[in-house]
LUMDO-563826 format. One record per residue (C-alpha): residue in three letters; residue number from 1; x, y, z. Coordinates in steps of 0.05 Angstrom, whole numbers, m for minus. Layout:
BEGIN
gunu = ALA&fitor = NUM&u = X&v = Y&w = Z .
...
! end
This chain:
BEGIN
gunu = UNK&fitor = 1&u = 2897&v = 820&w = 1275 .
gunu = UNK&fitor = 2&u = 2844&v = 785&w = 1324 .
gunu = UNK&fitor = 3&u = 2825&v = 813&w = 1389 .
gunu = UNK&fitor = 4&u = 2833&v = 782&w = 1449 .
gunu = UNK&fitor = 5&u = 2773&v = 781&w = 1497 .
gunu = UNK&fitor = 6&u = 2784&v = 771&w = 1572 .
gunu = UNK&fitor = 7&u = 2724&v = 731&w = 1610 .
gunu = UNK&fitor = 8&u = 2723&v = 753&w = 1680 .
gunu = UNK&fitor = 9&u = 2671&v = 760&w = 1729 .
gunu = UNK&fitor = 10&u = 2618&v = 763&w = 1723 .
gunu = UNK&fitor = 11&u = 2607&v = 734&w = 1655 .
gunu = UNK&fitor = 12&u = 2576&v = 672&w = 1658 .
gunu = UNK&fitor = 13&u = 2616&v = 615&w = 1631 .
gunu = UNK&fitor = 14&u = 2558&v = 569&w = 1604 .
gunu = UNK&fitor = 15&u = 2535&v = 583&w = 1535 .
gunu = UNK&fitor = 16&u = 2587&v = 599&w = 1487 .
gunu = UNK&fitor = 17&u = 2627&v = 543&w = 1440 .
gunu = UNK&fitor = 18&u = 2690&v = 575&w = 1450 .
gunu = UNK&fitor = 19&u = 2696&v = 591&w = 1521 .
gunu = UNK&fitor = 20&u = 2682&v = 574&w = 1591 .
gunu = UNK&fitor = 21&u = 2645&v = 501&w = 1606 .
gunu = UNK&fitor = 22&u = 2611&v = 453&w = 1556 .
gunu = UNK&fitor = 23&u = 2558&v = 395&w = 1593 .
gunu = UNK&fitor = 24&u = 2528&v = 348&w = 1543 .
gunu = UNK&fitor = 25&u = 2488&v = 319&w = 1589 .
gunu = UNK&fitor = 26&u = 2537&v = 262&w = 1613 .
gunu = UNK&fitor = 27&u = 2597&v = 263&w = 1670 .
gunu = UNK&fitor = 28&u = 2655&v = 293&w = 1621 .
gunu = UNK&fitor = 29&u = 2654&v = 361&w = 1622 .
gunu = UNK&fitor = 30&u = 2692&v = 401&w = 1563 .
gunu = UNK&fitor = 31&u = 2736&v = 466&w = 1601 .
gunu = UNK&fitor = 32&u = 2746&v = 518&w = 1553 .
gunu = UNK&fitor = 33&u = 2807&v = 576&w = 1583 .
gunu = UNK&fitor = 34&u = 2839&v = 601&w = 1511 .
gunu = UNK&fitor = 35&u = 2811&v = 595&w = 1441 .
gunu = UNK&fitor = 36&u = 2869&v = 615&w = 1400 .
gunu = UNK&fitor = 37&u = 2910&v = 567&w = 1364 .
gunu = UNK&fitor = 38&u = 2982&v = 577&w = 1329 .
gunu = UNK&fitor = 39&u = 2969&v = 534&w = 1273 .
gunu = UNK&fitor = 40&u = 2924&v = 520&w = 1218 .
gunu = UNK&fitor = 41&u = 2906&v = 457&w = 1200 .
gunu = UNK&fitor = 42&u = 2880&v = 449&w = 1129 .
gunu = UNK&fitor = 43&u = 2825&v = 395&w = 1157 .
gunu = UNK&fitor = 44&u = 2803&v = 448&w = 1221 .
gunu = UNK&fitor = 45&u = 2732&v = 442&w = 1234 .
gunu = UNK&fitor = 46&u = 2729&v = 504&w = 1276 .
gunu = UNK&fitor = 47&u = 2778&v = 555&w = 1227 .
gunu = UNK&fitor = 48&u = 2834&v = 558&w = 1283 .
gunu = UNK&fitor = 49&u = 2901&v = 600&w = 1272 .
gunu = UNK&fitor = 50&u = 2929&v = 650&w = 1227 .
gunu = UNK&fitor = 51&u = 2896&v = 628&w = 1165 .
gunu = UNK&fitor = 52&u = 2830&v = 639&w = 1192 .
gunu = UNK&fitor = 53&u = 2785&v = 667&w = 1152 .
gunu = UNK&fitor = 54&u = 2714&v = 679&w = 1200 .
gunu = UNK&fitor = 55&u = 2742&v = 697&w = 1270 .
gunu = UNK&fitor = 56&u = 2753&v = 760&w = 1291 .
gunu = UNK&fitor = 57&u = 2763&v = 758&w = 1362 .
gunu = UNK&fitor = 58&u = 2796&v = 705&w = 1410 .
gunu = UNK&fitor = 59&u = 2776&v = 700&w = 1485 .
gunu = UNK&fitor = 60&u = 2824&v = 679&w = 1551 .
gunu = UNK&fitor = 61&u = 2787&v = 666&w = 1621 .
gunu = UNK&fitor = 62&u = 2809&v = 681&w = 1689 .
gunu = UNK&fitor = 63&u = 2828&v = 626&w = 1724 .
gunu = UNK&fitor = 64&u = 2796&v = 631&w = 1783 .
gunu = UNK&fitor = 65&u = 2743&v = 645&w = 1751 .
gunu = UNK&fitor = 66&u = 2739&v = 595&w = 1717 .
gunu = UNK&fitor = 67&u = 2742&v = 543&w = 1771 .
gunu = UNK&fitor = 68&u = 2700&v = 564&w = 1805 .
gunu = UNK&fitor = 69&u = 2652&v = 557&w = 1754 .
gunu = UNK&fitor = 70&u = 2671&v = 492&w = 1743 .
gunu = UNK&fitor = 71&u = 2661&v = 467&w = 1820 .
gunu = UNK&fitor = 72&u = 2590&v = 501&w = 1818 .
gunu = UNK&fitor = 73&u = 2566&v = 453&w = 1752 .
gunu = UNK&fitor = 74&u = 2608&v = 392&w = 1788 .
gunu = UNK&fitor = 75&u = 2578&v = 395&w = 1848 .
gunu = UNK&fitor = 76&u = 2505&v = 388&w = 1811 .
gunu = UNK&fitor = 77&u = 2539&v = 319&w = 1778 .
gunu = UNK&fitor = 78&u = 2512&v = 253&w = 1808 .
gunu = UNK&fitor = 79&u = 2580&v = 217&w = 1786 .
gunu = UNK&fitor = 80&u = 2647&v = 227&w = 1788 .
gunu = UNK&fitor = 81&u = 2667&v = 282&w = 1737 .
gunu = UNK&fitor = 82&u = 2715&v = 271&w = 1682 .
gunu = UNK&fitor = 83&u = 2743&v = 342&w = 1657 .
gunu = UNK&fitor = 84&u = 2773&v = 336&w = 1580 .
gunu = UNK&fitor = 85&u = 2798&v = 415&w = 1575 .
gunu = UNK&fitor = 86&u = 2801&v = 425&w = 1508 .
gunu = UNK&fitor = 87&u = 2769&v = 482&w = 1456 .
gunu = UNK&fitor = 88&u = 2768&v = 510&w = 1388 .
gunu = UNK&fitor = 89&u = 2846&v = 530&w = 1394 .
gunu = UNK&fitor = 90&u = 2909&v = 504&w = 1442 .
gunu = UNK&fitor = 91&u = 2890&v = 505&w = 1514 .
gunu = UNK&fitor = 92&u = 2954&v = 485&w = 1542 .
gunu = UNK&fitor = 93&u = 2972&v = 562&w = 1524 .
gunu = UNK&fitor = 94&u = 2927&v = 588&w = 1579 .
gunu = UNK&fitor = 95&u = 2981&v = 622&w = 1617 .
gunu = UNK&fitor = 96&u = 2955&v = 595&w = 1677 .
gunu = UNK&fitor = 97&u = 2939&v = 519&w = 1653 .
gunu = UNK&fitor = 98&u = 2969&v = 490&w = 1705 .
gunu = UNK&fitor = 99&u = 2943&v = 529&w = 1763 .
gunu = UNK&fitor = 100&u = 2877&v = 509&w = 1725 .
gunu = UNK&fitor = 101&u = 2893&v = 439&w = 1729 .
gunu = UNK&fitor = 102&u = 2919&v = 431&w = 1803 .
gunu = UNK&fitor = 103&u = 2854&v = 468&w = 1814 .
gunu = UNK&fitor = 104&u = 2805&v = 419&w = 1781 .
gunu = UNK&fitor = 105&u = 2845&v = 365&w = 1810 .
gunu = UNK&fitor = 106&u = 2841&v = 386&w = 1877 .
gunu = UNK&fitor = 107&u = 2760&v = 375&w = 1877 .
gunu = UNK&fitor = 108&u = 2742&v = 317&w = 1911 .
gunu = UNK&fitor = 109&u = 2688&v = 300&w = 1861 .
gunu = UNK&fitor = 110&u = 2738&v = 299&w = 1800 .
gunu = UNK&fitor = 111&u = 2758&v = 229&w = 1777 .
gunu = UNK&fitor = 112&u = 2798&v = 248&w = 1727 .
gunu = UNK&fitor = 113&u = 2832&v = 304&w = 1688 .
gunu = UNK&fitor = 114&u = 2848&v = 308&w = 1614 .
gunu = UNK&fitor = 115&u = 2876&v = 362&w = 1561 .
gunu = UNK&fitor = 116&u = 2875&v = 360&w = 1483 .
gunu = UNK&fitor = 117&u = 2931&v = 393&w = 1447 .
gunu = UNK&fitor = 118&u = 2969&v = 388&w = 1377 .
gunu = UNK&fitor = 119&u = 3033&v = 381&w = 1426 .
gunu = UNK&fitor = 120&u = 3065&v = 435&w = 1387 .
gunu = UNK&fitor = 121&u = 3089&v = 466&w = 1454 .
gunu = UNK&fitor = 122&u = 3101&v = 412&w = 1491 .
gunu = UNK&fitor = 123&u = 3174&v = 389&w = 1524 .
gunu = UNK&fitor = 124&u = 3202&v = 360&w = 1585 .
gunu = UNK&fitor = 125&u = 3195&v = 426&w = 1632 .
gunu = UNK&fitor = 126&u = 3125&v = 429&w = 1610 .
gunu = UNK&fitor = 127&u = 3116&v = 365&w = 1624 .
gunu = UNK&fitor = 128&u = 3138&v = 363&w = 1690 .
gunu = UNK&fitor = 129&u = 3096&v = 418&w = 1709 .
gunu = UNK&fitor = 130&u = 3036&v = 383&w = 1684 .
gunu = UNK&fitor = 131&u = 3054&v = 323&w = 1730 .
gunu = UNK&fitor = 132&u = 3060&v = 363&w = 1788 .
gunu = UNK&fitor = 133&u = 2986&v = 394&w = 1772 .
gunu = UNK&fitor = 134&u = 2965&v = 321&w = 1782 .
gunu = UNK&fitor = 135&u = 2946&v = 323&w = 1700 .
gunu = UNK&fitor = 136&u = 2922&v = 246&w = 1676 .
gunu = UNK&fitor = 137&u = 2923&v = 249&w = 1609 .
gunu = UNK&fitor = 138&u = 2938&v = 283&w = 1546 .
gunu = UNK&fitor = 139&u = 2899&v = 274&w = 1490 .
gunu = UNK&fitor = 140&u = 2945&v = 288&w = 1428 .
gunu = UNK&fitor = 141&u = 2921&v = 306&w = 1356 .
gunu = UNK&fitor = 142&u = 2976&v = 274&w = 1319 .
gunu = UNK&fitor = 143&u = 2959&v = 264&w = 1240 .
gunu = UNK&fitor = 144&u = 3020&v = 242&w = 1207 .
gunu = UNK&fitor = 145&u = 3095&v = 215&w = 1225 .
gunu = UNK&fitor = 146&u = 3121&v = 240&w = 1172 .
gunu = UNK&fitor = 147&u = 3160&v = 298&w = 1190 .
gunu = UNK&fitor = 148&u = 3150&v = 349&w = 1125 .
gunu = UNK&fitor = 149&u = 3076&v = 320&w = 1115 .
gunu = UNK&fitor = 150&u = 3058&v = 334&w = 1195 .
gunu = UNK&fitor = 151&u = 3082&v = 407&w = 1179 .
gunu = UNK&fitor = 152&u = 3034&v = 413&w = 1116 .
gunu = UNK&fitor = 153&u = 2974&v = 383&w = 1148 .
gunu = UNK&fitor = 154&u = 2984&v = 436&w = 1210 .
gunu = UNK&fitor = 155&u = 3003&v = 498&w = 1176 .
gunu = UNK&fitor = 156&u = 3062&v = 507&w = 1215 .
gunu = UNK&fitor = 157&u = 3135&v = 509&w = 1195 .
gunu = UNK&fitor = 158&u = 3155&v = 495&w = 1265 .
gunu = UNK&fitor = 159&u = 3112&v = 427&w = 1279 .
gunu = UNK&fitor = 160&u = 3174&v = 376&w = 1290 .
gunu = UNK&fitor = 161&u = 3134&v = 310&w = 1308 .
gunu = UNK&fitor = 162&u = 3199&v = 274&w = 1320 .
gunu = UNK&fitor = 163&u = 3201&v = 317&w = 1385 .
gunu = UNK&fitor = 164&u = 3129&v = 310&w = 1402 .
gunu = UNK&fitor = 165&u = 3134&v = 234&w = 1405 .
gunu = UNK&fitor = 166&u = 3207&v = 239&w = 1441 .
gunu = UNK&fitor = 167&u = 3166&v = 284&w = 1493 .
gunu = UNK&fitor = 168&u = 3103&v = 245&w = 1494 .
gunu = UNK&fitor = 169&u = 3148&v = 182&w = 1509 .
gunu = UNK&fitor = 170&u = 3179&v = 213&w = 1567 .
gunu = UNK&fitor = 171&u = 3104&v = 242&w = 1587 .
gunu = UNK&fitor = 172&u = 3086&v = 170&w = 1595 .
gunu = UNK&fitor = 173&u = 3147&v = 145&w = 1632 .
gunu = UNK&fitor = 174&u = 3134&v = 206&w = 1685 .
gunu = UNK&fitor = 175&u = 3062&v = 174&w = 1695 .
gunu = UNK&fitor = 176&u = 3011&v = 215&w = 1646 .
gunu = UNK&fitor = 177&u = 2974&v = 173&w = 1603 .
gunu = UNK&fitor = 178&u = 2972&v = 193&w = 1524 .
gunu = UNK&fitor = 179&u = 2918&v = 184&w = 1486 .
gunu = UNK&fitor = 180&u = 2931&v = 188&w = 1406 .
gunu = UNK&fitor = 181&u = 2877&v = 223&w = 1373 .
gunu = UNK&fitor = 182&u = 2899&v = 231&w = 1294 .
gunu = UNK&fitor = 183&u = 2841&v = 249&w = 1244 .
gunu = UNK&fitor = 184&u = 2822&v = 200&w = 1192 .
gunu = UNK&fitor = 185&u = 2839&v = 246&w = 1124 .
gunu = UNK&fitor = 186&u = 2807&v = 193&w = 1067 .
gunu = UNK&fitor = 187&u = 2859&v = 189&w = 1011 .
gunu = UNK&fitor = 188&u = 2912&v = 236&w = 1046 .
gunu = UNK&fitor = 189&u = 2946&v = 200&w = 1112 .
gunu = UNK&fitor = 190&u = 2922&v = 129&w = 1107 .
gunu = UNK&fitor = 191&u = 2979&v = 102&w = 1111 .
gunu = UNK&fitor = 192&u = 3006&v = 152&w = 1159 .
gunu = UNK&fitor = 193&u = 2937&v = 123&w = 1201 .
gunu = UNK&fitor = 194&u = 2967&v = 54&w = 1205 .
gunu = UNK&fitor = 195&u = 3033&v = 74&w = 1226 .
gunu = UNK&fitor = 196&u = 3008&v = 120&w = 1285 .
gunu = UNK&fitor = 197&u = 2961&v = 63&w = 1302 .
gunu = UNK&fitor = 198&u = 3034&v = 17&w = 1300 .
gunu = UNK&fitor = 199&u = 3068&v = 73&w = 1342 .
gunu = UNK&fitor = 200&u = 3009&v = 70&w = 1395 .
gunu = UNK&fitor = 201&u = 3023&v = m1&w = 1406 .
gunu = UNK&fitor = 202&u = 3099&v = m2&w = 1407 .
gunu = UNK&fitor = 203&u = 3085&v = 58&w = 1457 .
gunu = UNK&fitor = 204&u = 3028&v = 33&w = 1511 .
gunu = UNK&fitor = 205&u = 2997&v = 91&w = 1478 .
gunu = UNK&fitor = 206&u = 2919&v = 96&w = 1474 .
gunu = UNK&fitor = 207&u = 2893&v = 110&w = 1407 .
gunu = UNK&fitor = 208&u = 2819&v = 133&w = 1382 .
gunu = UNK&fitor = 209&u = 2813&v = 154&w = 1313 .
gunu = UNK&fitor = 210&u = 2766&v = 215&w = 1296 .
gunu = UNK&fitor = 211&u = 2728&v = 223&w = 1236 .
gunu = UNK&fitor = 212&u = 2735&v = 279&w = 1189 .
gunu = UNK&fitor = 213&u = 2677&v = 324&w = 1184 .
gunu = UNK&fitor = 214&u = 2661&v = 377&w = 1140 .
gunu = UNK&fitor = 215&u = 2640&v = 446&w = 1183 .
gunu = UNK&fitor = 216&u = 2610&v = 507&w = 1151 .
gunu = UNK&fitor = 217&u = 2662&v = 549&w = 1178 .
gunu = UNK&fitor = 218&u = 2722&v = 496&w = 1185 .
gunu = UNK&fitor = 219&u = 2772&v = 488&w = 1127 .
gunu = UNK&fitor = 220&u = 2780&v = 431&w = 1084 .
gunu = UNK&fitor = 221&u = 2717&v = 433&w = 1039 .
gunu = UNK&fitor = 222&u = 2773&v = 395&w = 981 .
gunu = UNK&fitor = 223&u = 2774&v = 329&w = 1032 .
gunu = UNK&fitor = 224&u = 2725&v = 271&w = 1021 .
gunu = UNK&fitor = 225&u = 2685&v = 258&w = 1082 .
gunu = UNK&fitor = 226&u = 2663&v = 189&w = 1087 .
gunu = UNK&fitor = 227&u = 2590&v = 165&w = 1123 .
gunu = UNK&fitor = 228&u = 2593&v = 126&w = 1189 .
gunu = UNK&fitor = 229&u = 2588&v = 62&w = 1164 .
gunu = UNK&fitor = 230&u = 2641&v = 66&w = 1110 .
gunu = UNK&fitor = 231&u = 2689&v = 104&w = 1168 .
gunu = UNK&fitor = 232&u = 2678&v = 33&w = 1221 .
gunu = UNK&fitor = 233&u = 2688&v = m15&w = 1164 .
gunu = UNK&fitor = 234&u = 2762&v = 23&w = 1152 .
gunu = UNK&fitor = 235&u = 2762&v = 16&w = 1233 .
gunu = UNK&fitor = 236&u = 2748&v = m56&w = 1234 .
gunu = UNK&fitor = 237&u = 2801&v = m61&w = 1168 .
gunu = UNK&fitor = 238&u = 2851&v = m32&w = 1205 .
gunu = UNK&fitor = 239&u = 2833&v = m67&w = 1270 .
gunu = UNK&fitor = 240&u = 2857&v = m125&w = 1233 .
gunu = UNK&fitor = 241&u = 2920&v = m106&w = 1208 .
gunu = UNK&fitor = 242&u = 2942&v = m76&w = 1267 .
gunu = UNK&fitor = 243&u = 2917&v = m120&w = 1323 .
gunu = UNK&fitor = 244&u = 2899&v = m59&w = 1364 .
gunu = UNK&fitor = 245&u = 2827&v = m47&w = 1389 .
gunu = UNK&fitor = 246&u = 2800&v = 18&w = 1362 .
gunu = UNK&fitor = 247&u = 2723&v = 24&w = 1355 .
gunu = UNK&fitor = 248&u = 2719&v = 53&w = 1438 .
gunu = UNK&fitor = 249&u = 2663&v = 77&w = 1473 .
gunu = UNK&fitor = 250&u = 2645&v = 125&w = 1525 .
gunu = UNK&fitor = 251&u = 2650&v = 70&w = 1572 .
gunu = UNK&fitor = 252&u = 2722&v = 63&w = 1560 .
gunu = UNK&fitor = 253&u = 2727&v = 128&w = 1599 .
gunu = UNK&fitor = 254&u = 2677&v = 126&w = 1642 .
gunu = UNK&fitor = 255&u = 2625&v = 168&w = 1619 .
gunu = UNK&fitor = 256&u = 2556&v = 153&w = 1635 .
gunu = UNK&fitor = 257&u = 2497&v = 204&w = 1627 .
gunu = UNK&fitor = 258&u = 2487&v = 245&w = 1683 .
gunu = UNK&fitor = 259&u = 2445&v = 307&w = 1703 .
gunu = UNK&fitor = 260&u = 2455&v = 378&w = 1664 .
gunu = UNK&fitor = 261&u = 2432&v = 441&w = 1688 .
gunu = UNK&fitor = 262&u = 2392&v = 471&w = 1634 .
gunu = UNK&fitor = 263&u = 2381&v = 491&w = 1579 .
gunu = UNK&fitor = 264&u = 2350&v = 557&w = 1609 .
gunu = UNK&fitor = 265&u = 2321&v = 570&w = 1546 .
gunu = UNK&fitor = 266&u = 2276&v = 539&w = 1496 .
gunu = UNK&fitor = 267&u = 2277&v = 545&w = 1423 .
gunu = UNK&fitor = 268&u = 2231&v = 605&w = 1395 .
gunu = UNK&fitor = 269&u = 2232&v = 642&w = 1469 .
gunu = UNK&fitor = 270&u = 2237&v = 712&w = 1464 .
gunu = UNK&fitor = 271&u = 2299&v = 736&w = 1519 .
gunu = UNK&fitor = 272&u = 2322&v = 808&w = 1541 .
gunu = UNK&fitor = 273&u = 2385&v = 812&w = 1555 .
gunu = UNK&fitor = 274&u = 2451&v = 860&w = 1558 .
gunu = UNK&fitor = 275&u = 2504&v = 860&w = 1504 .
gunu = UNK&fitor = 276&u = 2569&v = 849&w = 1536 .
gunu = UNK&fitor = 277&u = 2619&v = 836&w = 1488 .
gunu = UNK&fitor = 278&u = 2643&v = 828&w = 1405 .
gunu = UNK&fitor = 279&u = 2622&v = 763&w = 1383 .
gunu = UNK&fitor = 280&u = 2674&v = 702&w = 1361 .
gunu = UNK&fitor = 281&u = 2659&v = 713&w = 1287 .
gunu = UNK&fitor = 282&u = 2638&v = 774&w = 1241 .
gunu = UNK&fitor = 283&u = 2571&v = 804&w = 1257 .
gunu = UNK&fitor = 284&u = 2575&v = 763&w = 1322 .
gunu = UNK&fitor = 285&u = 2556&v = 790&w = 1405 .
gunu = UNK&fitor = 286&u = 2552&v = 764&w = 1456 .
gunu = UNK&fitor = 287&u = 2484&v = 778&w = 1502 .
gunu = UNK&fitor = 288&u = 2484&v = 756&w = 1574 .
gunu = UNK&fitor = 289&u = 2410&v = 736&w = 1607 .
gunu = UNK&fitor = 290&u = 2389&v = 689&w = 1659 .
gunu = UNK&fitor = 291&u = 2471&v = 683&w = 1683 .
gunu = UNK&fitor = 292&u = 2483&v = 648&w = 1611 .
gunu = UNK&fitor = 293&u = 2514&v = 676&w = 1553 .
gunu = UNK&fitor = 294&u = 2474&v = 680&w = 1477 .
gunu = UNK&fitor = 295&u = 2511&v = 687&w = 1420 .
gunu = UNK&fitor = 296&u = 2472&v = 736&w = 1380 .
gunu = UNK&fitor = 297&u = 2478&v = 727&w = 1296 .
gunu = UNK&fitor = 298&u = 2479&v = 763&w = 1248 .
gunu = UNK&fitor = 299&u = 2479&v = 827&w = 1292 .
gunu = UNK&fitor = 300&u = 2514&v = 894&w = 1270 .
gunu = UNK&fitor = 301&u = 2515&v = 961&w = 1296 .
gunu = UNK&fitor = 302&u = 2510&v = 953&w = 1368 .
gunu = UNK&fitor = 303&u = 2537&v = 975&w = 1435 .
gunu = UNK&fitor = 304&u = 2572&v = 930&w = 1495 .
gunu = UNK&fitor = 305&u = 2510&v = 949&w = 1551 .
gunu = UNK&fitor = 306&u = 2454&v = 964&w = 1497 .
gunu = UNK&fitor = 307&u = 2394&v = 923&w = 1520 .
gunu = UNK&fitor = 308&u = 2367&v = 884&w = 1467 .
gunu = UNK&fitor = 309&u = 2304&v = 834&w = 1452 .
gunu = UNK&fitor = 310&u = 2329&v = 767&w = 1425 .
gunu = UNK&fitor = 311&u = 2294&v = 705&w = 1397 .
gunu = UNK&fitor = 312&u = 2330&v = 634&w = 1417 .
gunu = UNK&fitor = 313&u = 2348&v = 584&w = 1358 .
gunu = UNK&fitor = 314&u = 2391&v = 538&w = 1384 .
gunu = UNK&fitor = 315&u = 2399&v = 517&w = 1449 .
gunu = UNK&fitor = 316&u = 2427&v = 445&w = 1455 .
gunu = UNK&fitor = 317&u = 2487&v = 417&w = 1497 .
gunu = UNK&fitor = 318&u = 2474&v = 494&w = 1538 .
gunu = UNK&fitor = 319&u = 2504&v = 534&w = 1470 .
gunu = UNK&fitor = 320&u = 2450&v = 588&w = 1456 .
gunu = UNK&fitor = 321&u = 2451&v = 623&w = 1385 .
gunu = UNK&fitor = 322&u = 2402&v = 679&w = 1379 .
gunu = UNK&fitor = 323&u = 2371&v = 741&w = 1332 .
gunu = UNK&fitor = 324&u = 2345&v = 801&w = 1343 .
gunu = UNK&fitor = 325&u = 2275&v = 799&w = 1358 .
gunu = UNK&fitor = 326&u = 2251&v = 859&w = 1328 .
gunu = UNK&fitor = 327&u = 2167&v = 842&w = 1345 .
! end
């Protein structure tokens, strides 16, 4: 069984993949409050669920503390800030989601607030506590209509999509916007594709498509991954059968670039810092230095407040990897 790591002050919350904030360098910023996931979807890019096969440890973060990191890295932000909270698991099972959503809300410089979720545990109570937390939209993974194929490409016995769409109609009849988000499975739901696409339209549903893509760690090494161009010719395909507009862009939610705060770090630079927790996957830490977090790799056999010598190699988007530095 996975552990479950609490973030709490004063861990920073910029650095990791699978908590705390994400900033690609652009006015959406990804909020990360639970990894874990109750399903596992055979295409998962990021081995979420039971089935996992890498993780070993899950993390939750306090709310508050969380928002308030959140209002430090938006007040930096020329433009208004979009917020998508999403994450490598189900973030609407934050215990506390919608005290983190009235919170983000309630900052001035937010335009807009947005959560990603399978919809799994979504109904009408949950719903109306997500309208009175002021949430815009929900962004909703949905892969097949099918009810016994939905269930085999989640993992999960319990996945009735016939109550996700009766619940995501009412969501958008008590003023939430839903954006579809199904996952483009070449040569297993193509079909199922156009009829979602149909279902957006009959809805006043927003639909973007994703592309599969193959992960080292995800699942779903037996699905063919197609290139970019082949994946917009099926868009443009299916833009004509459908009559629905599906090739969007970051303008179509307002995302422009805008400032970031780092990276702290460059590639190669040699960092001391303290170990502070188990790492997301096996012989995984996690090294705090310079109020960010590192994961360090390939690590084994040390203690939470060892100090250790660390060389960066990677350091994009504000997620640091790291190794020992034994020079």
């Amino acid at each position: 069984m996975k552990k479950l790591i609490y973030i709490n002050y004063p861990i920073p919350l910029i650095g990791h993949i699978a908590f705390g904030i994400v900033d690609r360098g652009t006015n959406l910023l990804q909020i990360r409050p639970f990894s874990n996931c109750p399903m596992s979807c055979i295409f998962c890019s990021v081995d979420a669920g039971p089935n996992s096969r890498y993780r070993v440890t899950e993390f939750i973060v306090n709310s508050d503390h969380l928002l308030d990191w959140s209002y430090y890295v938006i007040s930096k932000k020329i433009h208004k800030v979009n917020v998508l909270i999403d994450g490598v698991g189900e973030p609407i099972l934050h215990p506390e989601i919608h005290k983190i959503i009235k919170g983000l809300k309630g900052n001035p410089k937010v335009n807009e607030v947005a959560i990603e979720t399978h919809g799994l545990t979504l109904n009408k109570a949950n719903i109306n506590k997500l309208v009175d937390a002021g949430l815009d939209r929900l962004n909703v993974s949905i892969d097949s209509l099918d009810i016994n194929k939905a269930k085999s490409l989640t993992g999960h016995k319990g996945y009735d999509i016939n109550k996700i769409l009766e619940v995501l109609i009412y969501a958008k009849l008590q003023g939430i916007d839903v954006l579809l988000t199904p996952v483009w499975l070449p040569g297993i739901n193509d079909e199922d594709i156009v009829e979602i696409v149909k279902t957006a339209k009959d809805y006043n549903f927003k639909i973007g498509i994703q592309k599969f893509i193959k992960h080292k760690y995800g699942r779903g090494n037996d699905i063919k991954e197609v290139g970019w161009k082949e994946f917009y010719n099926y868009l443009d395909d299916l833009e004509k059968i459908t009559m629905v507009r599906l090739k969007l862009s970051p303008m179509d939610f307002e995302i422009f670039p805008d400032i970031r705060l780092g990276p702290v770090f460059d590639i190669g630079e040699r960092v001391i810092g303290e170990v502070i927790s188990e790492g997301w996957m096996r012989n995984e830490m996690i090294v705090k230095a310079k109020n960010r977090v590192i994961t360090l790799v390939d690590a084994n056999d040390l203690d939470v407040g060892m100090e250790v010598k660390v060389r960066i190699i990677r350091n994009k988007d504000e997620i640091y990897l790291a190794r020992l530095d034994w020079q």
